[in-house]
N, CA, C and O atoms as a DFTB+ gen file, in Angstrom:
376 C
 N C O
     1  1       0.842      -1.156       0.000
     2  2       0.000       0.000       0.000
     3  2       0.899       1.234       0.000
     4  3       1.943       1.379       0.635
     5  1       0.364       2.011      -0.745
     6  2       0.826       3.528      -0.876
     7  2       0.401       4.466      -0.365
     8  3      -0.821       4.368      -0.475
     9  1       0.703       5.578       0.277
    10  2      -0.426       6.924       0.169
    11  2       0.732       7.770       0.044
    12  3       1.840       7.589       0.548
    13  1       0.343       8.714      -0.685
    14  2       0.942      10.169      -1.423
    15  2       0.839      11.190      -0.223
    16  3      -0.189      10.964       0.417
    17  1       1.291      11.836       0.091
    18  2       1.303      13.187       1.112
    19  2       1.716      14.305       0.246
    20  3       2.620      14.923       0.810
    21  1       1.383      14.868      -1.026
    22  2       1.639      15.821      -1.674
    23  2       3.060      16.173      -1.209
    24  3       3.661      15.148      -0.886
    25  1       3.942      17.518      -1.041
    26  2       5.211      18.135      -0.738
    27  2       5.558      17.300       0.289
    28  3       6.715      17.521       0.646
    29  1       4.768      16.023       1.197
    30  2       5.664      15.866       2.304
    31  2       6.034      14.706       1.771
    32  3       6.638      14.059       2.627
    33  1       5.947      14.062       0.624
    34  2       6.067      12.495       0.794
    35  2       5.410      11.440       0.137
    36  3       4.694      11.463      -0.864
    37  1       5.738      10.579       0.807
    38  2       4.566       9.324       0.630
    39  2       4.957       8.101       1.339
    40  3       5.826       7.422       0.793
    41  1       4.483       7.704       2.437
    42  2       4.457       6.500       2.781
    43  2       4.225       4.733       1.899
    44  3       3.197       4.472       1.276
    45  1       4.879       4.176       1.982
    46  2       4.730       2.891       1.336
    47  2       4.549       1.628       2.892
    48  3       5.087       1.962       3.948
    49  1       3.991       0.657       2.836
    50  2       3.682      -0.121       3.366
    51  2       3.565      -1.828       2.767
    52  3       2.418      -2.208       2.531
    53  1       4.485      -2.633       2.574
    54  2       4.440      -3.699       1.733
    55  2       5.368      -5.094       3.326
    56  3       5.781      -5.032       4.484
    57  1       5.173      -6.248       2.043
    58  2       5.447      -7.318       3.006
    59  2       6.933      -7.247       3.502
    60  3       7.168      -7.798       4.578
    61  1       7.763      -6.750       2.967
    62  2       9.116      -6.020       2.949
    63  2       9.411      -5.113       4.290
    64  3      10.453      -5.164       4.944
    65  1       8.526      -4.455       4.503
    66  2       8.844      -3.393       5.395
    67  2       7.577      -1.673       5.192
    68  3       6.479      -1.514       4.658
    69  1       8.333      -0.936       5.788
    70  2       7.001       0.361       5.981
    71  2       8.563       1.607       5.503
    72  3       9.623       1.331       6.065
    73  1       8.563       2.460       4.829
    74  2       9.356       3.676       4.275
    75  2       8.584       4.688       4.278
    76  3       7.391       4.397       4.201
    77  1       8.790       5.595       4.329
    78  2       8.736       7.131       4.273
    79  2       9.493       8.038       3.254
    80  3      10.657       8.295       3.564
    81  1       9.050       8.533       2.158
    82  2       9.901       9.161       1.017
    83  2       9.814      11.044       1.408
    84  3       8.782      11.712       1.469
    85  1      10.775      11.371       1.551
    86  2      10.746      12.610       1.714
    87  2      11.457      13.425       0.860
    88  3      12.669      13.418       1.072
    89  1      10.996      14.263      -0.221
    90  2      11.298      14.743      -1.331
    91  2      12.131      15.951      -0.652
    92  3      12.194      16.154       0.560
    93  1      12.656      16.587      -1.497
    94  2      13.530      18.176      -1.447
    95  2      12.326      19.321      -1.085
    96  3      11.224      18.773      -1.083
    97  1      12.276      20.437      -0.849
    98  2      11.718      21.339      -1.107
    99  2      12.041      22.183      -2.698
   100  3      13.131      22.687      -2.970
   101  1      11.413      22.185      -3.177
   102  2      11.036      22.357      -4.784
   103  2       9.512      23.756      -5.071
   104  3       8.507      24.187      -4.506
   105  1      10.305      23.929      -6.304
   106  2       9.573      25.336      -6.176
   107  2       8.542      24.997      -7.459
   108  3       8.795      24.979      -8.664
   109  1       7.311      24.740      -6.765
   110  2       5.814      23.792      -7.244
   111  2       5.227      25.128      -8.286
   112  3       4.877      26.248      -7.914
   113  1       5.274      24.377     -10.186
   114  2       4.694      25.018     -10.917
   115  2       3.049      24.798     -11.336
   116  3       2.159      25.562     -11.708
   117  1       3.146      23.208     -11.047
   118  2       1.870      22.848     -11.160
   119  2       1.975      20.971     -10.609
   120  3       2.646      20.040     -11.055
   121  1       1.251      21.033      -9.790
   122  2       0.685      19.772      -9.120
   123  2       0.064      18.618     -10.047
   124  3      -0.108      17.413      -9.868
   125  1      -0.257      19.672     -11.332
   126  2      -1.631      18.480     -12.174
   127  2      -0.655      16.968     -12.897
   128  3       0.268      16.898     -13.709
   129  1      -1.304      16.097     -12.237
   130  2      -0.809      14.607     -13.037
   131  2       0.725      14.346     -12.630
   132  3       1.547      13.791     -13.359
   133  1       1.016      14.945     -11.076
   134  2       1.756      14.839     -10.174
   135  2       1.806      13.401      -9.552
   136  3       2.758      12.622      -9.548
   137  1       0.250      13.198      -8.901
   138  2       0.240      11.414      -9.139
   139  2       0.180      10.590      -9.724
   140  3       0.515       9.447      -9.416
   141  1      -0.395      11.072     -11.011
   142  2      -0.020      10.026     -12.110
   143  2       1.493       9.532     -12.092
   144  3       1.993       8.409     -12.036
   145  1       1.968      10.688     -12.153
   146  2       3.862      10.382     -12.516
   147  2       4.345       9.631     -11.331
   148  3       5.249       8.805     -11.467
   149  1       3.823       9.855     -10.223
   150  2       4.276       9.114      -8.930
   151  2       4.109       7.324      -9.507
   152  3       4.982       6.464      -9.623
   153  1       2.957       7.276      -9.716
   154  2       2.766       5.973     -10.055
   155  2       3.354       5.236     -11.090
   156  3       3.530       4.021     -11.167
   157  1       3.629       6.113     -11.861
   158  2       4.302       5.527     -13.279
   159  2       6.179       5.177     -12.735
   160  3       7.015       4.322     -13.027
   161  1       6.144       6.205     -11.965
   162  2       7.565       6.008     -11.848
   163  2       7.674       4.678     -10.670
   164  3       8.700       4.002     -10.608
   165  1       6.486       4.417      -9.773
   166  2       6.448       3.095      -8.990
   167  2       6.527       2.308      -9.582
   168  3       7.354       1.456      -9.257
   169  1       5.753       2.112     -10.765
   170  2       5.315       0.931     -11.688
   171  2       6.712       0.901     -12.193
   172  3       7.150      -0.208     -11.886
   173  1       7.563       1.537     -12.778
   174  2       8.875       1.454     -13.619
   175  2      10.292       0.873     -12.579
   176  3      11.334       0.292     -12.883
   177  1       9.665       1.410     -11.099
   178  2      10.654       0.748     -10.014
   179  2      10.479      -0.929     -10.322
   180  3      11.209      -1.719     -10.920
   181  1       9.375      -1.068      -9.738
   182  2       8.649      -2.626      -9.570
   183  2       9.101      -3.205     -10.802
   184  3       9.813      -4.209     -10.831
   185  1       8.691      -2.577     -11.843
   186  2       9.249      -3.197     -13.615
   187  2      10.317      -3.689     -13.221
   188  3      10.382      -4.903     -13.023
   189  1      11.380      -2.881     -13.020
   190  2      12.829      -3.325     -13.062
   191  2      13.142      -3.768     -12.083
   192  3      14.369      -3.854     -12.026
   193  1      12.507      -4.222     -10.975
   194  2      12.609      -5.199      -9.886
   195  2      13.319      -4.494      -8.615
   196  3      13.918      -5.243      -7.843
   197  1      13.298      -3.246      -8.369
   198  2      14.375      -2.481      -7.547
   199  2      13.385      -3.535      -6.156
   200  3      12.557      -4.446      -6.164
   201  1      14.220      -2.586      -4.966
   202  2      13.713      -3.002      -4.139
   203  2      12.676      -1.891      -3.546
   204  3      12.918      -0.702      -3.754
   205  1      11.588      -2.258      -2.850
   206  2      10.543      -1.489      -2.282
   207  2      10.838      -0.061      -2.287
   208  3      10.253       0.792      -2.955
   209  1      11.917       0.135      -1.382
   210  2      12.322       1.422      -1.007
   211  2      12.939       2.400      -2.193
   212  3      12.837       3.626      -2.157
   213  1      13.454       1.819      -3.024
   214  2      14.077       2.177      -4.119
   215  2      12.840       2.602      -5.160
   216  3      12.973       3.589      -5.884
   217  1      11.855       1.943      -5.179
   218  2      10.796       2.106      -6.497
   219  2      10.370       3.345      -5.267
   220  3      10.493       4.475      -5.740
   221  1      10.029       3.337      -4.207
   222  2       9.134       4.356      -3.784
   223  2      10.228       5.866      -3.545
   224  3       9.869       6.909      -2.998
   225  1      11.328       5.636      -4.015
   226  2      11.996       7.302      -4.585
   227  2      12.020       7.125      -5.739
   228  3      12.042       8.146      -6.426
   229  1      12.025       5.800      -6.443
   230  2      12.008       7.174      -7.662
   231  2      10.476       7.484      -8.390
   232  3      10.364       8.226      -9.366
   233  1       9.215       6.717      -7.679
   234  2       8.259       7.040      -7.944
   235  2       8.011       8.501      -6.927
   236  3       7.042       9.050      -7.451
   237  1       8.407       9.252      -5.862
   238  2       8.638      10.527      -5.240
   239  2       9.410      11.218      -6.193
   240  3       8.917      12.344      -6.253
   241  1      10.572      11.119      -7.143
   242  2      11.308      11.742      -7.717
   243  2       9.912      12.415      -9.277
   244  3       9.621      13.459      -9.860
   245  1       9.544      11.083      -9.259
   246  2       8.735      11.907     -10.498
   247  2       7.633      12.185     -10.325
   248  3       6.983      11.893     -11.329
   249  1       6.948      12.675      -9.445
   250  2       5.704      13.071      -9.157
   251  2       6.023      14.435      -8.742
   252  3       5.208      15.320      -9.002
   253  1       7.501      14.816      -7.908
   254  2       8.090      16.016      -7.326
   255  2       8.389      16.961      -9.419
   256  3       7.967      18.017      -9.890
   257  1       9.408      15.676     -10.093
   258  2       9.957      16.589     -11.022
   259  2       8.780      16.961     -12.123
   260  3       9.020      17.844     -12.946
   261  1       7.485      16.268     -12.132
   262  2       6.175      16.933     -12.714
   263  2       5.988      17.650     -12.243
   264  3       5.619      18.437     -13.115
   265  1       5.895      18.415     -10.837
   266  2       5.355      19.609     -10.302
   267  2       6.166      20.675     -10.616
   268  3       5.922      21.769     -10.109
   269  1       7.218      20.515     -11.474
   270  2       8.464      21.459     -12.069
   271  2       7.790      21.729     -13.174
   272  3       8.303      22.747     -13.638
   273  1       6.816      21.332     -13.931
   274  2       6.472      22.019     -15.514
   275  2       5.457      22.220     -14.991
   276  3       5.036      22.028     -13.850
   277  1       4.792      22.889     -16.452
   278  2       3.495      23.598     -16.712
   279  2       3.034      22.294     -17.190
   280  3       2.185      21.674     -16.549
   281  1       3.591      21.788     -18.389
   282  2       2.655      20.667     -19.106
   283  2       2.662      19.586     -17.975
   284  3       3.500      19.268     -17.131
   285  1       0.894      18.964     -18.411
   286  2       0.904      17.785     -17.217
   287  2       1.539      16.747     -17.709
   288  3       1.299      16.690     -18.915
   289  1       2.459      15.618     -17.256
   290  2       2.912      14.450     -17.380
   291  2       4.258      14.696     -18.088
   292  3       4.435      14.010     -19.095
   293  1       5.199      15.517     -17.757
   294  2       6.265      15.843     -18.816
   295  2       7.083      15.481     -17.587
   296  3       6.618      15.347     -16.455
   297  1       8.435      15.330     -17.964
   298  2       9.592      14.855     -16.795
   299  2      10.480      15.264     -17.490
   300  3      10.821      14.738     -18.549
   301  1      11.042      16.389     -16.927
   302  2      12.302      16.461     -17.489
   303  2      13.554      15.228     -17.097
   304  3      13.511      14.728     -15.973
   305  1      14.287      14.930     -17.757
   306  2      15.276      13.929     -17.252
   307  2      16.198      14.232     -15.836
   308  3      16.366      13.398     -14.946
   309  1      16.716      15.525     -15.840
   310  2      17.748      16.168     -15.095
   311  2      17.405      16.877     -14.176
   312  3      18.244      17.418     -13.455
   313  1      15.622      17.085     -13.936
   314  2      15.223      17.131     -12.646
   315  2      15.206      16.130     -12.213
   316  3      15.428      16.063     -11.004
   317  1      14.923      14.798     -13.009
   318  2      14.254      13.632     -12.330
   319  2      15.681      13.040     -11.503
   320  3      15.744      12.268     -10.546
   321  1      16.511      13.557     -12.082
   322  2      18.202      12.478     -11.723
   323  2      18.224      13.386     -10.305
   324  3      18.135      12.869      -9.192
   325  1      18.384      15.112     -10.592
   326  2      18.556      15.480      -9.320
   327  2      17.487      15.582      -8.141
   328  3      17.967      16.327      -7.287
   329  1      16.400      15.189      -7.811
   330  2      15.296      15.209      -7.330
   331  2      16.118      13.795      -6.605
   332  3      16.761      13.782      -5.555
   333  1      15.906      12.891      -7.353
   334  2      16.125      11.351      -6.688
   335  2      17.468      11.380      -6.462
   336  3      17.668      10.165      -6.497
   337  1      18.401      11.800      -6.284
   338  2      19.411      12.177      -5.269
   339  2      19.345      12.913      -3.925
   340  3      20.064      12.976      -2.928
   341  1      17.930      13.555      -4.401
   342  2      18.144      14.342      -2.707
   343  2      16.236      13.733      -2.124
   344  3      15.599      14.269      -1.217
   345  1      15.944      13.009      -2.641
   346  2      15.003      11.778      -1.509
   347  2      15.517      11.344      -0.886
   348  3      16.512      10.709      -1.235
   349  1      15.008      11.468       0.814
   350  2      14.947      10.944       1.657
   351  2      14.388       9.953       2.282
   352  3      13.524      10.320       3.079
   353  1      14.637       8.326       2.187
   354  2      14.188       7.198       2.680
   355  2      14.580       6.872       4.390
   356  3      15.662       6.615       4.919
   357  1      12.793       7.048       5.127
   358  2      13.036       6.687       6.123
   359  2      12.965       5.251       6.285
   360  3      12.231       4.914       5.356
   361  1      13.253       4.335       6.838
   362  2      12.392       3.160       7.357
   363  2      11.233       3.316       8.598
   364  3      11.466       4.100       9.518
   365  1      10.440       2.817       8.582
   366  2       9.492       2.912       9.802
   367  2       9.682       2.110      10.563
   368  3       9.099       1.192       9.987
   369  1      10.338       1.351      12.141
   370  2       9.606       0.458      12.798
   371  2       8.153       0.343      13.435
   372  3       7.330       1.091      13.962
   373  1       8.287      -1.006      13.098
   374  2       6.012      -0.995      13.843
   375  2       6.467      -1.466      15.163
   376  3       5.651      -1.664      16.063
């Protein structure tokens, strides 16, 4: 399970373990199809088999580097590289 926290994040919850993604502070042009990109970029983690924590930054990296354009669903590449360098993966204990 996922949930999105807009600018703060997004929690992930799987059989693996519980993470916390904490993006950069970023200067927000537009939010629209912000979660779409979150998801696409989960789905592209999981594709390539990363591990939990790993798909859930760089699905934070591209939901953050969509809120960098005007057009909805566009990613620039070189936000997306520097964005997912400066995510922050917590682990949670339960």
């Amino acid at each position: 399970m996922v949930v999105t926290q807009a600018a703060e994040g997004a929690v992930m919850v799987c059989n693996e373990g519980t993470w916390c993604a904490r993006p950069p502070t970023i200067s927000v042009v537009s939010a629209v199809g912000s979660g779409d990109c979150f998801l696409a970029g989960l789905m592209v983690g999981m594709l390539q088999e990363q591990e939990p924590a790993e798909a859930l930054r760089l699905a934070a990296a591209a939901g953050a580097a969509n809120a960098l354009q005007v057009s909805t669903g566009e990613i620039d590449r070189v936000d997306l590289e520097h964005i997912h360098a400066k995510i922050r993966i917590e682990a949670v204990s339960s």
